[in-house]
C-alpha positions, 0 to 999 in steps of 0.5 A: 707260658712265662714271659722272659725278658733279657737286659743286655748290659754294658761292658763292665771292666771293673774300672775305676770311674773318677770322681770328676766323671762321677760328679760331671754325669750327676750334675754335681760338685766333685767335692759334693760326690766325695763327701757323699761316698765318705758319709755312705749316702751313695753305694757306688764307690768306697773311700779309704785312708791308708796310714796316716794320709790325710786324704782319702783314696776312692774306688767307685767301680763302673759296674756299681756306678752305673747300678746307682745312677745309669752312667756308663762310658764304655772306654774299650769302645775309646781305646779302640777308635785310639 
């Protein structure tokens, strides 16, 4: 008989995790974890330039942050307790 084995995951919202955060559970600089997502060295997030902004805007998805590195902070659980 096979064996199954069933992971229960988090509650993925989609939510977009901020670099501070991201940097804070890496034990990294936030500048460190930015140049990371812009060199394409992480998968987790996704830095864009609209027009002709010189900086860049990032989205770094809960579910994709904690792919690559096992962070998760369930925010649902914090809004509740609010």
């Amino acid at each position: 008989m096979e064996k199954k084995m069933y992971v229960e995951l988090p509650p993925f919202t989609g939510r977009n995790v901020p670099i501070k955060e991201i940097a804070r559970a890496m034990g990294k600089d936030p500048h460190y974890v930015r140049l990371a997502i812009q060199q394409g060295a992480v998968k987790f997030g996704v830095a864009m330039k609209v027009g002709d902004a010189s900086e860049f805007s990032y989205y770094c998805p809960d579910r994709k942050v904690w792919e690559e590195t096992g962070y998760f902070r369930d925010v649902t659980k914090e809004k509740a307790h609010a």
